[in-house]
C-alpha positions in Angstrom: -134.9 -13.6 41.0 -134.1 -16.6 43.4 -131.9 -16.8 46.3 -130.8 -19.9 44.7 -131.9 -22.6 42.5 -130.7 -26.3 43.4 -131.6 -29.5 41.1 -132.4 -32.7 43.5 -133.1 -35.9 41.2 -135.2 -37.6 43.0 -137.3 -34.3 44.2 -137.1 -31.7 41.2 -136.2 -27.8 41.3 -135.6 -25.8 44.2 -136.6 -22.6 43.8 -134.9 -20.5 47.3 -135.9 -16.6 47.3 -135.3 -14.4 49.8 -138.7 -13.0 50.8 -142.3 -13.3 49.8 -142.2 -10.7 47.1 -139.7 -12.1 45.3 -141.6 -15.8 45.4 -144.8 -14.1 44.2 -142.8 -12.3 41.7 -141.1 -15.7 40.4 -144.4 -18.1 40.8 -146.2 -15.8 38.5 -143.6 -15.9 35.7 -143.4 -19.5 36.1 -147.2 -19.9 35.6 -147.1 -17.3 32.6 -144.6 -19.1 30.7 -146.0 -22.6 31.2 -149.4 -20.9 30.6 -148.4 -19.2 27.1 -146.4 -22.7 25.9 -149.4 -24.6 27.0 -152.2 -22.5 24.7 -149.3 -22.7 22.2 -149.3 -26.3 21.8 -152.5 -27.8 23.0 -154.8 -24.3 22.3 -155.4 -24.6 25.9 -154.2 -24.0 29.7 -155.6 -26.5 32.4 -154.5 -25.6 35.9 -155.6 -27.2 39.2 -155.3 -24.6 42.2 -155.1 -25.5 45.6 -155.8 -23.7 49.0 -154.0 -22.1 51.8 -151.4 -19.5 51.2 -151.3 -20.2 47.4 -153.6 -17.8 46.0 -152.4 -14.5 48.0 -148.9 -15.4 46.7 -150.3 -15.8 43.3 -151.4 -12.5 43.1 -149.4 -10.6 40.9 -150.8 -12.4 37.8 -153.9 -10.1 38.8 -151.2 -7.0 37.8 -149.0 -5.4 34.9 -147.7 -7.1 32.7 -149.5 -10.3 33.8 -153.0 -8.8 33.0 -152.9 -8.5 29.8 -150.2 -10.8 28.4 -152.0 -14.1 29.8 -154.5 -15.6 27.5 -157.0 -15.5 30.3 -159.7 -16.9 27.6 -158.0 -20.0 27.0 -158.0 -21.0 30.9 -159.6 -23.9 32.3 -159.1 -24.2 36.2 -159.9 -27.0 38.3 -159.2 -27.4 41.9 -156.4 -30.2 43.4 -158.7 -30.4 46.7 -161.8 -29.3 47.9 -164.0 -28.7 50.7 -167.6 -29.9 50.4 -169.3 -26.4 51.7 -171.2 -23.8 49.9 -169.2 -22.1 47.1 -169.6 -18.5 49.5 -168.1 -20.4 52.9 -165.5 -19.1 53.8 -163.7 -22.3 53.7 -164.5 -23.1 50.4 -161.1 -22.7 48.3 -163.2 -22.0 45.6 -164.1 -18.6 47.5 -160.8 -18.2 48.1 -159.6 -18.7 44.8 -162.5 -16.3 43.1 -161.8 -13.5 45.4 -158.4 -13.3 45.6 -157.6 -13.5 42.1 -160.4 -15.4 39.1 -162.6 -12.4 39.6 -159.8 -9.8 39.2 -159.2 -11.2 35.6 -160.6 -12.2 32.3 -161.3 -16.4 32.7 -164.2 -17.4 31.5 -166.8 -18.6 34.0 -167.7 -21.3 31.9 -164.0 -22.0 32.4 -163.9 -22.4 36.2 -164.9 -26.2 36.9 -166.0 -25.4 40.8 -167.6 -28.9 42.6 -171.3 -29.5 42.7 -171.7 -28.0 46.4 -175.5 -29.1 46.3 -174.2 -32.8 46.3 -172.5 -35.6 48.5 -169.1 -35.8 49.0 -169.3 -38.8 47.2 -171.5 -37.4 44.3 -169.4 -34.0 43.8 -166.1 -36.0 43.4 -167.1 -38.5 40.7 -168.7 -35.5 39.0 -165.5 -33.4 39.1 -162.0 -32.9 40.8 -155.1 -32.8 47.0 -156.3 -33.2 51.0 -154.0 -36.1 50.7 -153.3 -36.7 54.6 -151.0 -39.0 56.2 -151.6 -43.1 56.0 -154.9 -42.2 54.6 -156.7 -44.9 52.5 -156.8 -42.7 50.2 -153.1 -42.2 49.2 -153.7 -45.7 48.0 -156.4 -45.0 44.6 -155.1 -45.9 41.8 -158.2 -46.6 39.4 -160.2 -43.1 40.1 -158.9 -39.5 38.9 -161.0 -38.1 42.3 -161.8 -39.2 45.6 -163.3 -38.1 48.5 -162.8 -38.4 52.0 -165.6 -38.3 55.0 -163.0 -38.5 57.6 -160.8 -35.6 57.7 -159.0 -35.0 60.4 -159.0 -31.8 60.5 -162.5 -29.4 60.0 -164.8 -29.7 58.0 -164.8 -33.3 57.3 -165.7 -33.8 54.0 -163.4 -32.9 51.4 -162.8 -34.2 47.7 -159.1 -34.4 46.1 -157.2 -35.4 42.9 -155.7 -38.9 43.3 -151.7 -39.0 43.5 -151.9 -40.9 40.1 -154.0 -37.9 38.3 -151.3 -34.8 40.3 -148.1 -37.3 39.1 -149.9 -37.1 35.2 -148.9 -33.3 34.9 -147.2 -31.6 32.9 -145.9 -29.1 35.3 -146.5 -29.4 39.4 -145.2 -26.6 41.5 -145.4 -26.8 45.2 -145.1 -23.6 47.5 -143.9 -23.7 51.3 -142.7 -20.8 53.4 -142.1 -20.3 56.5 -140.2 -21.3 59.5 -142.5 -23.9 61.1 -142.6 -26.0 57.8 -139.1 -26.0 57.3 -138.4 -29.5 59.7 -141.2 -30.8 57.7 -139.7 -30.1 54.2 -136.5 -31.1 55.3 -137.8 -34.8 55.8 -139.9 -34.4 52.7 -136.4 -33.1 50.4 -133.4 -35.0 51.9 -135.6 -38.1 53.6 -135.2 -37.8 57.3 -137.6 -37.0 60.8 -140.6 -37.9 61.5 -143.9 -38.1 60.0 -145.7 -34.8 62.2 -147.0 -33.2 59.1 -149.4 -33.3 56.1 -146.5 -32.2 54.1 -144.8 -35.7 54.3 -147.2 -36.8 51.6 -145.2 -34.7 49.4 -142.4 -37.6 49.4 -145.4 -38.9 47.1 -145.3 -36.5 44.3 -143.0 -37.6 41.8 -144.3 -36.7 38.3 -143.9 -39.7 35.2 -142.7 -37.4 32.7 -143.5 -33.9 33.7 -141.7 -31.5 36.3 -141.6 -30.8 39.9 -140.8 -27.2 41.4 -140.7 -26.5 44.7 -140.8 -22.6 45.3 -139.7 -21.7 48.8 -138.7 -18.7 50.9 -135.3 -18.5 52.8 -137.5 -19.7 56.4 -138.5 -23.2 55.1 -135.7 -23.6 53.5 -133.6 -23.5 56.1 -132.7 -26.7 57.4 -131.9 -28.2 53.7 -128.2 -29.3 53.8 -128.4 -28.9 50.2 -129.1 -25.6 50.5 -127.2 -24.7 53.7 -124.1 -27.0 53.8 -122.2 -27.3 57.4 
């Protein structure tokens, strides 16, 4: 299914493929089989969904065979970060993530651990659940699971995230860039080099204890990798 796959040891799996279909196609195996091991071994599947792109390209678990081979029941899904709006703005990645693919299957709502959007910034983070930006204070937390931030610097300003320590804890992290415009940016994030002009630098920062890192990616971002594209 990938274009290629290349092993970095300092920054995990590269997953290559050549289009978006084939990515989608590849993410949604990779989340079934870590989803049936997962309700194998612990009974359960904990998953923390982020924003963005993520959820269109995660779409296919919505179809054949996905549908009915995931053990939707056993599902618990958090959310990495977190805008403190309503749960129906539209820039609430809960929204996002209900629309575009919890409503379309079985989880349980019980199962869906949304953020309090009646409370603080302050009070829905120590009460749940990464808008991890660039020389932030917060990239610094080390004794709390979730933060917040009042001070983001892009709209709306008021967000709550998972702490690097709690995202470096799992058992499985998966990060997904494509396109063209990120691919300086993932360079200097995979092989160490450029300058820090994106949020995707505080990637460098994800290096999981004892779980593992996969980076799925279309032929676009890829593009400037040298491990990927030798001269």
């Amino acid at each position: 299914m990938a274009l290629s796959r290349v092993v970095d040891k300092d920054r995990g799996e590269l997953r290559i493929h050549e289009n978006l279909e084939e990515l989608s196609t590849d993410l949604a195996d990779y989340i079934a089989e870590i989803s049936e091991t997962s309700v194998k071994e612990r009974g359960v599947f904990s998953v923390a969904l982020s924003g963005g792109s993520l959820i269109h390209l995660m779409r296919k678990l919505c179809d054949a065979p996905y549908n009915r081979t995931v053990d939707w029941a056993k599902w618990h899904v958090f959310w990495a970060d977190e805008r403190v709006v309503a749960k129906n703005h539209s820039d609430s990645n809960f929204k996002l993530a209900k629309d575009g693919l919890l409503s379309k299957v079985p989880v349980l709502p019980s199962h869906l651990h949304s953020i309090n959007d009646a409370a603080s910034a302050e009070e829905a983070a120590n009460g749940h659940i990464a808008f991890l930006f660039p020389n932030h204070p917060v990239l610094d937390t080390t004794d709390e699971w979730v933060t917040f931030i009042a001070d983001s610097p892009m709209p709306p300003p008021e967000r709550i995230t998972f702490t690097l320590p709690v995202i470096n804890s799992a058992s499985n992290v998966a990060v997904v860039v494509t396109g063209e415009s990120k691919a300086g940016p993932l360079h200097s994030v995979i092989e160490g080099s450029g300058g820090p002009s994106s949020c995707l630098l505080t990637a460098r920062m994800v290096q999981p204890v004892t779980g593992k890192l996969v980076w799925f990616l279309d032929k676009e971002a890829a593009s400037e990798l040298n491990s990927v594209n030798p001269s």
